[in-house]
N, C-alpha and C positions, 0 to 999 in steps of 0.2 A: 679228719679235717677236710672241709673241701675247696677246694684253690677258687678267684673270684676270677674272669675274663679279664684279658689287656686290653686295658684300653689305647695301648698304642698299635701303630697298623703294621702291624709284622705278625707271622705266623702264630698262634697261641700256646704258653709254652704247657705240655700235660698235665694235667694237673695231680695234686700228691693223692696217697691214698688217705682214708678219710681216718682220721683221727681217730683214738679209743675214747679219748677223755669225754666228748661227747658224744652218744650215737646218733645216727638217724634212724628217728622209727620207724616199722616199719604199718605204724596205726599210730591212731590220734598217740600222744605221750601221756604217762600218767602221773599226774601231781599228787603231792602230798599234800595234805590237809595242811593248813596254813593256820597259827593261833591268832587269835584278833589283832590286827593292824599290823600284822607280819608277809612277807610276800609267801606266796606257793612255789612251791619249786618245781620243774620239770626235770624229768632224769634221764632227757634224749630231746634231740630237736623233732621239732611236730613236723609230723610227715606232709601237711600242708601246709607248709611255710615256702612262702616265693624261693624260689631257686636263689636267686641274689642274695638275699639274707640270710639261707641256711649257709652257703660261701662261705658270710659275714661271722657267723656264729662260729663255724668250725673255724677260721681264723682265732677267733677272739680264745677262744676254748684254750689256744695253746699260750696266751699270753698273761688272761685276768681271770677274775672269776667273771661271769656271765650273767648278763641279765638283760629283760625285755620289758618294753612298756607298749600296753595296749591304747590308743586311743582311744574315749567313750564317746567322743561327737567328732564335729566335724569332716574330716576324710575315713575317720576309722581307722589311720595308720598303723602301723607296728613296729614300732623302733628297735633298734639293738643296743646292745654297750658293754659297760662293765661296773660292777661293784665298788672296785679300787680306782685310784687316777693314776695314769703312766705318772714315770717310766716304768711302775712296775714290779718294783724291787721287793726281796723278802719273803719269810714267807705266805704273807695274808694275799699276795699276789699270785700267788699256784692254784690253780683251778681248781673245782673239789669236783669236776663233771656233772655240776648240774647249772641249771638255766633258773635263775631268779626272775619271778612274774609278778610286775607292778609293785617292788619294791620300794622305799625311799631311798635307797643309795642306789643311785643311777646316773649313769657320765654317757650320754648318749656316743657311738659313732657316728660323725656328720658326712665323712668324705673318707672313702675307703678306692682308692688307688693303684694299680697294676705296674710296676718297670723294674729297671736297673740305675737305680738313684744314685748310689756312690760306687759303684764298681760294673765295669758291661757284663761282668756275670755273674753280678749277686741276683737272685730270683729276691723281690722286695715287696714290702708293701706300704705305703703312705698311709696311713691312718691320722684321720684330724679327729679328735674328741671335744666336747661341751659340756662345761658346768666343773672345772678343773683346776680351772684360776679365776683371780678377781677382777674385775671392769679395767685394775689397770692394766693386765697381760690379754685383754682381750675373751674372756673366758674360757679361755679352751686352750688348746695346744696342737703339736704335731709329734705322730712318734712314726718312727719307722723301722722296721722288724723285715727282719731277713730268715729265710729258710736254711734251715741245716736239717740235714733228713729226710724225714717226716714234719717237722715242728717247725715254727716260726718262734724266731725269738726275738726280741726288743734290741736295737743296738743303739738309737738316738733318737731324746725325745727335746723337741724345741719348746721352749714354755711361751705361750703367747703369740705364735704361729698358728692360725686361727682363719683358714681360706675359708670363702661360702662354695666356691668351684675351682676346680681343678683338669686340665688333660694333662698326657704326657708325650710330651716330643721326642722322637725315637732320633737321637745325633746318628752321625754314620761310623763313630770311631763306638758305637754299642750303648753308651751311658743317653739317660733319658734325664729331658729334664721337665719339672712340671711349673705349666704354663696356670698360674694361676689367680681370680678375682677378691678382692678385700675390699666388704663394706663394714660402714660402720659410721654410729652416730652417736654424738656427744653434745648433749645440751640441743645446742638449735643446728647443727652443722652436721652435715654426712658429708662422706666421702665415698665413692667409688670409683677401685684402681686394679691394673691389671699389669701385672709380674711373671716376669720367668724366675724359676727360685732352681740354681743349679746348686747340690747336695753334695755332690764332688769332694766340696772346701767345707769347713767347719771353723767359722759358723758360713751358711749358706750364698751363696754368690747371688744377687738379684740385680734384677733388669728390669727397671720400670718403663710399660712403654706405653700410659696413658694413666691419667690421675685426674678425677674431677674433684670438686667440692662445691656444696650443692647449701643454701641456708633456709631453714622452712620459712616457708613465704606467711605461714601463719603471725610471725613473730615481728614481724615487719610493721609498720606502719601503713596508714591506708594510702592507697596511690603509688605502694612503689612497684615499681616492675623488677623483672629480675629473668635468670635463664637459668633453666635448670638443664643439664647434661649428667646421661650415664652408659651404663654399659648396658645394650642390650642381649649380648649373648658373642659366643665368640667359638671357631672350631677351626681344628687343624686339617690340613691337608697333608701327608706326607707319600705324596705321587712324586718321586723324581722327575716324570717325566712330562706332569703336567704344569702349565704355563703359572698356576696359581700356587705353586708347591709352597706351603708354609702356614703362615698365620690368618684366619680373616677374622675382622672385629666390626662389627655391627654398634653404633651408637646413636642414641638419638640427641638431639638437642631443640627444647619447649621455652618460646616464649609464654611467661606469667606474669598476667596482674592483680594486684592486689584492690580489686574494684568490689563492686558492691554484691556480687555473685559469690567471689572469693571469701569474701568478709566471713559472708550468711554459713558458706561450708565450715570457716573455720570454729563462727561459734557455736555450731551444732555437735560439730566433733568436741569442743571444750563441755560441754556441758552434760557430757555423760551418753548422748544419745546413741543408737544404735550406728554403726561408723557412715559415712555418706560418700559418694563418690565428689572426686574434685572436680571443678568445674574443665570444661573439656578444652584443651588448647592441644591442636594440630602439631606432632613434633618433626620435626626436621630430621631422615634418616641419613647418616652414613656411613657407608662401607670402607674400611682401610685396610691396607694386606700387607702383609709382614715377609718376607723371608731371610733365609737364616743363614749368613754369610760364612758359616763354618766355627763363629766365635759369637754371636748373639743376632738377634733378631732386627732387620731392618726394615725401614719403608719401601715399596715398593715406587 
């Protein structure tokens, strides 16, 4: 198995030795013949696989069975995941050491994680998965697995805990906590919102400390105006000694109207056409910084 970097700014802790369950090759891997509409299997991770994803895979190796999906257009990505959905349990959950390629049971990992989530010396990992649960648990989940060993094992899986990003804020008594974004849309309405989720407590202690909601201006009526605000990114500082030590959050905020430019884009996007960019409105940036009073996160 090969351990993934910390993402919090403290030393990195060595990582384990690499798993048996699945090797790395030391040449392209070799698949088995695959019968029609079945995946192929690999019996070692490809020795060109991005450093980050082979991590991912040795992680995954000690938790699910494994498996991978190629993308045929667009970026040409290469996802990771697993066979089964956490938590995991049973036997059909024990790895068979091999890597399923472009199967149909596939539970992507979205958000794969680095700290000391419930205890300052558990060595952890956050794992968020996709396609696990249903629209109304948000599709996916969280699980998070702790090292004993060599091995990582499953200790807690949230159902419906479903971040798009995530850091981890390194407290000073050792426990980390992840600072993390949730979007999401229903019907005409999104939201995007930005959480600290302390793991500590079960179920998980959260700190909301911005929340938009945003309604597509498509669905609107002609003439209305409206403002759309979200998150445009957000990252940690953990310099004790710098003036900025904590949170910075970047947002923007767009006035919209629903005039006769807007209209034109919405009904070219209704009518199937290839997608259009929206009409352009100048957003308003701004910066807000957080630091962490020893018990949650505050305005600066």
């Amino acid at each position: 198995m090969l351990s993934a970097p910390s993402c919090a700014s403290r030393p990195p802790t060595p990582p384990p030795a690499p798993s048996a369950a699945i090797a790395v090759a030391p040449a392209p891997a070799v698949a088995t013949e695959p019968a029609p509409g079945s995946p192929r299997f690999l019996d070692a991770i490809p020795a060109d696989l991005p450093p980050e994803l082979a991590q991912q895979i040795g992680f995954l190796s000690d938790v699910c069975n494994v498996a991978m999906h190629y993308e045929t257009g667009g970026a040409h990505r290469i996802h990771v995941g697993c066979r089964t959905c956490p938590p995991f349990e049973g036997p059909s959950a024990v790895s068979d050491g091999r890597i399923a390629v472009d199967g149909t049971e596939f539970y992507e990992l979205e958000l794969y994680l680095t700290g000391h989530f419930t205890a300052p010396t558990a060595d952890q990992r956050l794992a968020v998965f996709r396609g696990c649960e249903p629209h109304s648990a948000n599709w996916g989940g969280t699980l998070i697995a702790e090292r004993h060993g060599d091995k990582y094992k499953a200790v807690r899986y949230l159902s419906g805990l479903r971040p798009q990003a995530c850091q981890a804020y390194h407290r000073p008594d050792g426990l980390d906590l992840a600072v993390c974004e949730f979007t999401d849309t229903q019907q005409s309405i999104s939201t995007d919102t930005l959480t600290v989720l302390d793991f500590a407590v079960d179920p998980p202690k959260e700190q909301t400390l911005l929340a938009f909601t945003n309604q597509d201006l498509c669905l609107t009526d002609p003439g209305t105006r409206s403002t759309e605000e979200v998150i445009e990114g957000f990252e940690l500082n953990q310099n004790p000694a710098a003036k900025n030590n904590g949170l910075i959050v970047r947002t923007t905020r767009t006035a919209r109207d629903m005039d006769e430019p807007y209209q034109r884009y919405c009904r070219e996007n209704a009518a199937g056409s290839p997608p259009h960019e929206r009409p352009f409105s100048k957003p308003q940036v701004t910066t807000r910084q957080y630091r962490f009073d020893g018990e949650s996160f505050v305005p600066r």
